[in-house]
C-alpha positions as CSV (number, residue, x, y, z in Angstrom):
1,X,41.7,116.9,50.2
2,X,41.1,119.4,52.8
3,X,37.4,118.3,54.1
4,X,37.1,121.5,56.2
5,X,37.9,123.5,52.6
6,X,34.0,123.9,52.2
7,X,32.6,126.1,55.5
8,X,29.8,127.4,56.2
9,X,29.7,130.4,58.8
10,X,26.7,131.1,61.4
11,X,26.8,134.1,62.7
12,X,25.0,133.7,66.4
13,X,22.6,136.4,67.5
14,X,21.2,134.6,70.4
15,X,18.6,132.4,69.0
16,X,18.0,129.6,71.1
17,X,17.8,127.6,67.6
18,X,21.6,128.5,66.5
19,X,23.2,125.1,67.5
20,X,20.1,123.6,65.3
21,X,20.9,125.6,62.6
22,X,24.4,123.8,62.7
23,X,22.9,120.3,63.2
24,X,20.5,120.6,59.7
25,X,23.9,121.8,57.7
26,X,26.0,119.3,59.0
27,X,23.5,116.5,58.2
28,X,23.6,117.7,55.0
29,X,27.1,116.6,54.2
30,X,28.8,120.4,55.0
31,X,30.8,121.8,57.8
32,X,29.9,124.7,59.2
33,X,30.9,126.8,62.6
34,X,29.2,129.2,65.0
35,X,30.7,132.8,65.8
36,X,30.0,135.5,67.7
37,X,27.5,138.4,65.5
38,X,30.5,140.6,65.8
39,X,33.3,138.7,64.1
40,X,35.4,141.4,62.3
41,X,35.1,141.2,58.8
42,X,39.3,140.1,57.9
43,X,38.6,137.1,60.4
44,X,36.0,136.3,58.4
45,X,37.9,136.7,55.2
46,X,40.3,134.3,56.5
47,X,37.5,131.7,57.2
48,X,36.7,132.0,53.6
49,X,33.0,130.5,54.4
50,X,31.3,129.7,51.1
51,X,28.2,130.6,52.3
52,X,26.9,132.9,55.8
53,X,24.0,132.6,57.6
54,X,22.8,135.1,60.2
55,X,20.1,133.1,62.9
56,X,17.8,134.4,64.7
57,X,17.6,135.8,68.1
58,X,15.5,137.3,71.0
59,X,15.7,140.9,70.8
60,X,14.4,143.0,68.4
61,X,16.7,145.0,65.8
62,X,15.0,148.6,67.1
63,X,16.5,148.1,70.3
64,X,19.3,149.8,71.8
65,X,22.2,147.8,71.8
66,X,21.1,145.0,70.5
67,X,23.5,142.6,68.4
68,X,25.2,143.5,64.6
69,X,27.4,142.0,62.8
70,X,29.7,143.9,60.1
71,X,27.6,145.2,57.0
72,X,30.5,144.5,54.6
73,X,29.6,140.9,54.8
74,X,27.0,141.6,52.0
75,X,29.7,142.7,50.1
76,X,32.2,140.1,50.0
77,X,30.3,138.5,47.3
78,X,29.2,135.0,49.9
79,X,25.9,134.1,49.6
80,X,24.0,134.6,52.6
81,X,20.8,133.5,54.3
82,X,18.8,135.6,57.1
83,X,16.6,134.1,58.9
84,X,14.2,135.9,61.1
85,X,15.9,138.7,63.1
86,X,18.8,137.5,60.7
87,X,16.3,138.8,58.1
88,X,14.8,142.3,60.2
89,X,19.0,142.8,60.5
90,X,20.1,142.5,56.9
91,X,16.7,145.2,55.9
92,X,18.0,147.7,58.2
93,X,21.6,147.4,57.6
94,X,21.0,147.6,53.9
95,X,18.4,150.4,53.9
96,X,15.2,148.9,54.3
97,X,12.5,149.3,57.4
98,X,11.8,147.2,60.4
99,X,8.9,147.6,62.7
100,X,6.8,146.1,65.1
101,X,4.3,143.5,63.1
102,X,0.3,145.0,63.2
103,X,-0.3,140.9,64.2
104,X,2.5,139.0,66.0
105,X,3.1,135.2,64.3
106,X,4.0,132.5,66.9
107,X,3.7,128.8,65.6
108,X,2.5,127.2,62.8
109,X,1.6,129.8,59.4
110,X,1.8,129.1,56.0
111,X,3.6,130.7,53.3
112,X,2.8,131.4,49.6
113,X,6.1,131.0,47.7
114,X,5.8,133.7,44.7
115,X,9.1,133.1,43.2
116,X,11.4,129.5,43.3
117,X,14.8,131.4,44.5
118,X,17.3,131.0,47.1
119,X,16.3,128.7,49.7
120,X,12.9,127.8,47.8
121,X,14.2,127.1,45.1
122,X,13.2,123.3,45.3
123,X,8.9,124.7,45.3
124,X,7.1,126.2,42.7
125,X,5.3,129.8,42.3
126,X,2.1,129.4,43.7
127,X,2.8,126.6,46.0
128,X,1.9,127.0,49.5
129,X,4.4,125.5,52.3
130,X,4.2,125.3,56.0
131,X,6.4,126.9,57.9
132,X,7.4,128.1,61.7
133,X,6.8,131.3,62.8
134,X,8.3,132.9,66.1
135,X,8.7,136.6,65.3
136,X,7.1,140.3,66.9
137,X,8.9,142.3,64.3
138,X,8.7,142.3,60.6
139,X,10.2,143.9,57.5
140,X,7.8,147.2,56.5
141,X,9.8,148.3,53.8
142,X,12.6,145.9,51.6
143,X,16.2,148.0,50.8
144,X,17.1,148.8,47.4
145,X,17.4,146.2,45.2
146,X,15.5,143.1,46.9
147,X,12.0,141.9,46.2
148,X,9.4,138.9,48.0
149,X,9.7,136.1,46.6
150,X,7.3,134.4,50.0
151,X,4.5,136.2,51.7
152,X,1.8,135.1,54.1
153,X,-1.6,136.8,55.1
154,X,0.2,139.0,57.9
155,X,3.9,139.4,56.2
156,X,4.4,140.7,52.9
157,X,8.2,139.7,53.1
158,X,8.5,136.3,54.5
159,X,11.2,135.3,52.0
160,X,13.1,138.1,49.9
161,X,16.0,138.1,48.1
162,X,18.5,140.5,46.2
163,X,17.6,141.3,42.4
164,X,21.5,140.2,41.1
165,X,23.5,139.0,44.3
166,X,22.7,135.6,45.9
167,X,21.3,137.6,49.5
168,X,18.4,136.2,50.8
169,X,16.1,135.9,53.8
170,X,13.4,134.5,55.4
171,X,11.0,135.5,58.5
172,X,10.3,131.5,59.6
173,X,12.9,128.9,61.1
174,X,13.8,126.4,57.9
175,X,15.8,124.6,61.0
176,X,13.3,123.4,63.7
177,X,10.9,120.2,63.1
178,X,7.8,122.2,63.0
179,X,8.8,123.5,59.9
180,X,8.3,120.0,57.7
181,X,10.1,120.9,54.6
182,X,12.8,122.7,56.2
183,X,16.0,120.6,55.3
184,X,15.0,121.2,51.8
185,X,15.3,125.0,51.9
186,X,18.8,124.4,53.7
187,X,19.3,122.2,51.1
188,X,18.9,124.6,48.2
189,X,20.6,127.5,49.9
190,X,24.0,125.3,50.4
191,X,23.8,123.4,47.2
192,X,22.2,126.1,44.3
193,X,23.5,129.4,45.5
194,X,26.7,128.3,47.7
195,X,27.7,125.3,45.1
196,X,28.8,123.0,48.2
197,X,29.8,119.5,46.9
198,X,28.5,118.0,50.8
199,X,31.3,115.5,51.0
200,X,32.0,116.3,55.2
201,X,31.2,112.9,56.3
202,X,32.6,111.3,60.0
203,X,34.9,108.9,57.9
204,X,36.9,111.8,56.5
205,X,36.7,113.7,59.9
206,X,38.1,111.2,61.4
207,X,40.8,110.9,59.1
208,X,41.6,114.2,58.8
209,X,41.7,114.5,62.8
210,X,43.9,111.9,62.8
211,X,46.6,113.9,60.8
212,X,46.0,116.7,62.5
213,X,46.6,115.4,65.8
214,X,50.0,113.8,64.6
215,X,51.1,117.4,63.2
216,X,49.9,118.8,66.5
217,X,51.8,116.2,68.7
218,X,54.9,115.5,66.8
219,X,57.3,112.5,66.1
220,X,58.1,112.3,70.3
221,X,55.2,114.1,72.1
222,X,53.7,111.6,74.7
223,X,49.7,112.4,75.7
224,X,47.9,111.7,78.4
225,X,44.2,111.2,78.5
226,X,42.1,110.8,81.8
227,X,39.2,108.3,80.6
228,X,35.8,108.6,82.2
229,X,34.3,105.5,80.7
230,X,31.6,108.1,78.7
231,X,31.3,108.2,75.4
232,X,33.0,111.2,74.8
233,X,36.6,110.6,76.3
234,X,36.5,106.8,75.0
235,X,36.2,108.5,71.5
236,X,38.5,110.7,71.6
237,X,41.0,108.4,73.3
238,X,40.4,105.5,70.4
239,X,41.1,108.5,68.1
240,X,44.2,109.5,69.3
241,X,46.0,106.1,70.1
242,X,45.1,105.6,66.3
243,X,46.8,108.6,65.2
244,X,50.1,108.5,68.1
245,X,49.7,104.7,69.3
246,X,51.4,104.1,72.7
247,X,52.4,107.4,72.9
248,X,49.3,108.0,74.5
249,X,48.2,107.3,78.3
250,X,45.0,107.2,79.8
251,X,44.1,107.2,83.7
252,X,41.1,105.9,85.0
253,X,40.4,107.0,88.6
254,X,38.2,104.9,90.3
255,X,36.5,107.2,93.1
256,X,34.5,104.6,95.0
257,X,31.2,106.2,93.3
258,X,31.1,104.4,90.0
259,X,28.2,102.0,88.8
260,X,28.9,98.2,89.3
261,X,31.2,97.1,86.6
262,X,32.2,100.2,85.5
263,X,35.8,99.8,86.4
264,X,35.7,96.4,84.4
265,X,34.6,97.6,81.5
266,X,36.9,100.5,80.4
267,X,40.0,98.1,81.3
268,X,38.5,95.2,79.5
269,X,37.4,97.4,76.6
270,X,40.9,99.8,76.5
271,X,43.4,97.4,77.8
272,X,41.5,94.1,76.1
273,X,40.4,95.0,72.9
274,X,41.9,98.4,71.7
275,X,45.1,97.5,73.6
276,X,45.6,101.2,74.9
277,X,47.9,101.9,77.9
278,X,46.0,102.3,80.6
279,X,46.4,102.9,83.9
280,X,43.6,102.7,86.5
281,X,44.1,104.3,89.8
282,X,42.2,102.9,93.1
283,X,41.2,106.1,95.0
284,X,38.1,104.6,96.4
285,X,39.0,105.0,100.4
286,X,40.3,108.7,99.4
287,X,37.1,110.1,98.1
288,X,34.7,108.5,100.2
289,X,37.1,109.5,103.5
290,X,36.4,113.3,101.9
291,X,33.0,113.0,101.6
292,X,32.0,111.4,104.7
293,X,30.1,113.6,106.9
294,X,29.0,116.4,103.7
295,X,25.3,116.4,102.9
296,X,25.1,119.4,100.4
297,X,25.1,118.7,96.8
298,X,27.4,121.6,95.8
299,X,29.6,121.1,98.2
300,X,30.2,116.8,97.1
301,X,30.5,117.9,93.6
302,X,33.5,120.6,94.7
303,X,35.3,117.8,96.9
304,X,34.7,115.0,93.8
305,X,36.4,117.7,91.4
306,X,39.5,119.0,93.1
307,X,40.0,115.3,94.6
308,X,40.3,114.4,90.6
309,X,42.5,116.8,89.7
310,X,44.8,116.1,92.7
311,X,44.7,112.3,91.4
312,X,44.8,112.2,88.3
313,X,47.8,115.1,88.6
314,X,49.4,112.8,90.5
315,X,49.8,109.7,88.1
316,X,49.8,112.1,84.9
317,X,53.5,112.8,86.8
318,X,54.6,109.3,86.9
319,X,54.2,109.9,82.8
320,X,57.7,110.2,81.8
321,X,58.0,113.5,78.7
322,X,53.8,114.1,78.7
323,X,53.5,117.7,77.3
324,X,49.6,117.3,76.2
325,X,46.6,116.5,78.0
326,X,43.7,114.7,76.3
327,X,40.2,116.3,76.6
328,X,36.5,115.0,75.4
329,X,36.0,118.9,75.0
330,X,32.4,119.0,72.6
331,X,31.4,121.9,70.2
332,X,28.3,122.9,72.4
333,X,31.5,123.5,74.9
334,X,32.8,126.1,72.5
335,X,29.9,127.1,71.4
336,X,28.8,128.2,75.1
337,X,32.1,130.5,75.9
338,X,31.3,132.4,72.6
339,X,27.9,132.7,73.4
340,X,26.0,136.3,73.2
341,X,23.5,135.8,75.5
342,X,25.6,136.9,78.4
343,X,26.2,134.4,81.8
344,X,23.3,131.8,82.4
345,X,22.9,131.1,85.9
346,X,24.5,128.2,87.3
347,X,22.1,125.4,88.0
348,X,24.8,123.6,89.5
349,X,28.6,123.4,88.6
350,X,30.0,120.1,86.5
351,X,33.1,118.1,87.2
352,X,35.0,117.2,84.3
353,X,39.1,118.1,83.7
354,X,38.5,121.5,82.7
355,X,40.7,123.0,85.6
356,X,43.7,120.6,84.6
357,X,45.6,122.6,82.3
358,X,46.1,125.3,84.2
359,X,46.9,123.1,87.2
360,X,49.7,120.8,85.1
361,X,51.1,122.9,82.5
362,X,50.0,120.9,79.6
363,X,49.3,121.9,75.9
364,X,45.4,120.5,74.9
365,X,44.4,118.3,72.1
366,X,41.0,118.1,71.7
367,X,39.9,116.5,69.1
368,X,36.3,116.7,69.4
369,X,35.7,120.3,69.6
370,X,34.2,120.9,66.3
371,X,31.5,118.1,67.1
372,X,28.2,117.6,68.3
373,X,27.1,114.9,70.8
374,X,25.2,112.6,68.1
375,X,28.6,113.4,65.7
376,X,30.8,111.8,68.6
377,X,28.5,108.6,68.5
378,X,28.6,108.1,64.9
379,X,32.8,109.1,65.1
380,X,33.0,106.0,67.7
381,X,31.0,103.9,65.4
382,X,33.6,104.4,62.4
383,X,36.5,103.8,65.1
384,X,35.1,100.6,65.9
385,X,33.7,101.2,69.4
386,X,31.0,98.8,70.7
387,X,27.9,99.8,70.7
388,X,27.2,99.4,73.9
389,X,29.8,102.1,74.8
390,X,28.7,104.7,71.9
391,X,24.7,104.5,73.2
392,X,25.2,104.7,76.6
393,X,22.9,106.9,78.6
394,X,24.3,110.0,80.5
395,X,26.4,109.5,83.5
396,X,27.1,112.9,85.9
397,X,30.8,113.0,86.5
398,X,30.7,112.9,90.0
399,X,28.5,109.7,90.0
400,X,26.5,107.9,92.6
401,X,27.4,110.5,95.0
402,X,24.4,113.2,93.7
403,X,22.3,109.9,93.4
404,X,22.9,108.9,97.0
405,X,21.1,112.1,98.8
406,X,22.5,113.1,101.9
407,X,26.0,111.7,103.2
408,X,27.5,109.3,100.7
409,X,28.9,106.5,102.6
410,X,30.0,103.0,101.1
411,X,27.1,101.2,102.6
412,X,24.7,103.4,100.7
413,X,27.1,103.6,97.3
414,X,26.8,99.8,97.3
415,X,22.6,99.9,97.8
416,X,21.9,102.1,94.8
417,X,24.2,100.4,92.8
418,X,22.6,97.3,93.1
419,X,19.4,99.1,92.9
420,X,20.5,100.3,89.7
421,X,21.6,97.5,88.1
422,X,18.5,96.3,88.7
423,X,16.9,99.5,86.5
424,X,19.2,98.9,84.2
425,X,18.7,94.8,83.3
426,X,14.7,96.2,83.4
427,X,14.8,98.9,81.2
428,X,16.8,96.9,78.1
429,X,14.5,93.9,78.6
430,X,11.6,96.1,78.0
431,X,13.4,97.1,74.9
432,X,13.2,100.5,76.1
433,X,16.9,101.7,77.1
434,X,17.4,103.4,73.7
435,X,14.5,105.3,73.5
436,X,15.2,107.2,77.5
437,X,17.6,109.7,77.6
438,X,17.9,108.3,81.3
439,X,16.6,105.7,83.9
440,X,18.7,105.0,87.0
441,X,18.3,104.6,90.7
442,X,17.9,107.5,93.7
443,X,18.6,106.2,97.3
444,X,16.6,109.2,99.8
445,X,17.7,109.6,103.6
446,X,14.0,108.6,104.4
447,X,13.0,104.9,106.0
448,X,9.8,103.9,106.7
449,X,8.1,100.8,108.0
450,X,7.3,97.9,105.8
451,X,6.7,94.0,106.1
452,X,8.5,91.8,105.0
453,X,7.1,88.5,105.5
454,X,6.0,88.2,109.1
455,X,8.8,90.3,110.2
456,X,8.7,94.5,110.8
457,X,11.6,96.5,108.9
458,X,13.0,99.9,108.7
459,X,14.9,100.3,105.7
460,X,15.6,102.9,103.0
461,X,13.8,104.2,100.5
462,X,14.5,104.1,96.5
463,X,13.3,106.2,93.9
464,X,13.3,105.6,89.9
465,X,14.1,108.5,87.7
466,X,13.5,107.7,84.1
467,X,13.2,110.5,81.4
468,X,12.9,111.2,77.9
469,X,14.9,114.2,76.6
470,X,16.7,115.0,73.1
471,X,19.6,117.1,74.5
472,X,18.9,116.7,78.3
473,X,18.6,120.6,77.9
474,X,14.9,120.0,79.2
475,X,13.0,116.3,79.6
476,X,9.8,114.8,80.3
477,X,9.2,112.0,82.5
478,X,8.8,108.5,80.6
479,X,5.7,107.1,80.6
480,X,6.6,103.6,81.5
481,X,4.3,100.7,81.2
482,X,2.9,99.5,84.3
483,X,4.1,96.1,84.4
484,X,8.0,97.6,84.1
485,X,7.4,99.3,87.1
486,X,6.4,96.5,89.0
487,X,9.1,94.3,87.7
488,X,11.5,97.2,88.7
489,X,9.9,98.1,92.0
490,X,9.6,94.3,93.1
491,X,12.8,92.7,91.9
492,X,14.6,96.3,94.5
493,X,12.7,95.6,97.4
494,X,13.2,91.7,97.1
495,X,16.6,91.3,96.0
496,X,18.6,94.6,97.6
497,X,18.5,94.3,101.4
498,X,18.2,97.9,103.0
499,X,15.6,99.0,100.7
500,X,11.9,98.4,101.4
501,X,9.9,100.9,98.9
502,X,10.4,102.4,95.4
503,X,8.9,105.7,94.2
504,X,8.4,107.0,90.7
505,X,9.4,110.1,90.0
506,X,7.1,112.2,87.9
507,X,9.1,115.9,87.5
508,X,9.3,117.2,84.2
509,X,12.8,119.6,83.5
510,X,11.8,122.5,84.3
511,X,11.4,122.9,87.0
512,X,12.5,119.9,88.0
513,X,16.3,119.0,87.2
514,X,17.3,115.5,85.9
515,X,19.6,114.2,88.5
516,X,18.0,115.1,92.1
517,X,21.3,117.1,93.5
């Protein structure tokens, strides 16, 4: 059975809730992708989605230039679901009106559901439901052939659908939390007017990858795979040995700024219990000689990058016949280089194996690019991975070297890792390492005078960065209990020589970012 045969298609027109959008349908048991607004209607034939929907977005539908998508998608006889400027665009295209709303509705409102239809199908005439507005526009005046079948005190068209085709929209966001019985009105648009059977689970994913990767790779191809000890790279390693076996290679470079044990735990784990070739490559004295003397941020991550490519380049050579490269490449990836809201500015850039292709000639396989981050987790947990490995907090790719501020020497590399590992024992015996999105270990170029007992010292100073997020898009600093700090705070200075005083840091993202450099 073809698991991908039932698609959903979302056509993205900038809302910053798109990629939540995809989340609710795929918990719901149904694949679904995100396209650009403008994808021409014979591409969209050949996706043959059994249902569309259109999201939402920041501009308004009056505007000049602002994004379409094709009109004939109402005619190709898919049901599809508007929702908020997804709803304004559909009224205009098909002949209605769209105007600036006499009262703007941001937040919490509540509608009255006049007719059980489309997505509220599942309530009952009369009933009233909260919902989540975020909307300066609304529809004045339905097209031909549609009716309300929601309103609220200030929009007479909060729901609507089509008279005899299975159209519909809303004004409010069914997908975000604040709307409580959201998933339900998902629910009914996928399962009573696009007849989905919601069989997409990660069990028939993986199984289905599996073949595909085989058909991709043929009876000889050989792959290699540069393993980063993340989640996402372990995954899609396990994934592929199970489809090619030893056909597959995996590197591990260790660049001398990895966490204590790191090293020992993706060979135990690839070597020792999934039995995966693996080679590990000891490039410790090579990156820390190119980083000695650098103190800007941008400038470490730069060397960290293109000394990985020229590594890992290096021993993907020694790999007799490799035509493919392995990457952990995720759908927010994809999503991101289809995006319509134009180029974000760059915070800071990311080091990952994205400029290896190019570099070594290699096809990609890559399996995960139709997942999101929380699908990769529960993928590893049907392969078998440890737990450990699948719930593992964020590490940045070029490791302890934005944690250790200033010049990264190996001195200071082996402080904050022992310093961290510290956080780390801390943070599970509290129970708490689940519930952060991160805690680990800063060391600052500052020292400063303590006492230690009768003798004077001069030693560095740490900070503790702990933080709650659910995408790491934006976080909160944790509110950890008092006693954890302590423990933290007084088992660093004791037990790590060069470090006499911990600081908590208390920057939310924004305007803080998570990592300091």
């Amino acid at each position: 059975m073809d698991l991908h045969a039932e698609r959903i298609l979302i056509l993205d027109f900038g809302s910053q809730y798109t990629q939540l959008i995809a989340r609710r349908v795929r918990e719901l048991g149904v694949y679904c992708e995100i396209h650009r607004p403008d994808l021409p209607l014979p591409e969209i034939r050949v996706f043959a989605p059994k249902g569309i929907i259109l999201s939402g977005s920041p501009h308004s539908v009056e505007t000049p230039g602002s994004p379409r998508c094709d009109a004939g998608i109402f005619e190709l006889g898919v049901p599809v679901l508007g929702i908020c400027y997804g709803l304004q665009l559909m009224a205009k295209l098909l002949g209605g009106q769209v105007d600036k709303s006499a009262k703007r509705e941001f937040g919490p409102a509540e509608i009255e559901v006049l007719q059980a239809q489309g997505p509220l199908a599942a309530f009952r005439a009369g009933e009233r439901v909260k919902v989540w507005m975020s909307h300066g526009d609304r529809v004045e005046k339905l097209p031909p052939g549609f009716h309300p079948i929601a309103q609220t005190a200030h929009s007479p068209f909060a729901a609507t659908a089509h008279d005899s085709r299975p159209i519909f929209g809303v004004q409010f966001h069914p997908e975000v939390v604040h709307t409580p019985q959201g998933k339900e009105m998902l629910r009914a648009f996928l399962f009573d007017a696009c007849r989905v059977s919601g069989t997409w689970t990660m069990k028939g994913f993986a199984e289905e990858t599996i073949a595909a990767i085989r058909r991709q790779v043929g009876p000889t191809g050989r792959v290699v795979c540069g393993l980063s000890g993340g989640v996402d790279s372990s995954v899609a390693a396990v994934l592929i040995h199970k489809a090619i076996g030893d056909r597959l290679q995996c590197i591990f470079v260790d660049n001398g700024v990895l966490r204590t044990g790191e090293r020992e735990q993706v060979e135990a784990l690839f070597k020792g219990r999934f039995h995966i070739p693996l080679k590990t490559v000891d490039a410790r004295e090579r990156f820390l000689s190119k980083l000695a003397g650098v103190t800007d941020p941008e400038q470490k991550r730069k060397i960290i990058g293109r000394e990985f490519v020229a590594v890992f380049e290096e021993a993907a050579k020694e790999v007799e016949g490799a035509e493919f490269l392995a990457q952990g490449t995720l759908y927010p990836d994809v999503i991101e280089s289809v995006s319509t809201k134009g180029p974000s500015v760059v915070i800071k850039s990311h080091h990952n194996v994205g400029g290896l292709p190019e570099a070594m000639k290699l096809k990609l396989v890559e399996p995960l690019r139709e997942l999101f981050k929380d699908e990769v987790r529960a993928l590893g947990r049907e392969l078998g991975l440890p737990e450990e490995m699948i719930s593992r907090q964020p590490f940045p790719g070029p490791g302890l070297a934005i944690r250790v501020l200033g010049e990264v020497t190996q001195e200071k590399c082996d402080l904050v890792r022992a310093a961290d590992v510290i956080v780390q024992e801390e943070i599970r015996r509290a129970g708490l390492y689940d519930q952060l999105w991160q805690a680990f270990a800063v060391l600052l170029p500052v020292q400063s005078v303590g006492v230690m007992g009768d003798e004077r010292t001069y030693e560095y100073t740490a900070v503790l960065r702990a933080v709650t997020s659910v995408d790491g898009m934006t976080a909160d600093w944790a509110r950890l209990p008092y006693e954890v700090l302590e423990r933290i705070s007084s088992r660093v200075i004791n037990e790590v020589r060069g470090i006499n005083r911990m600081v908590y840091d208390i920057s939310s993202k924004p305007p803080a970012t998570i990592e300091w450099e």
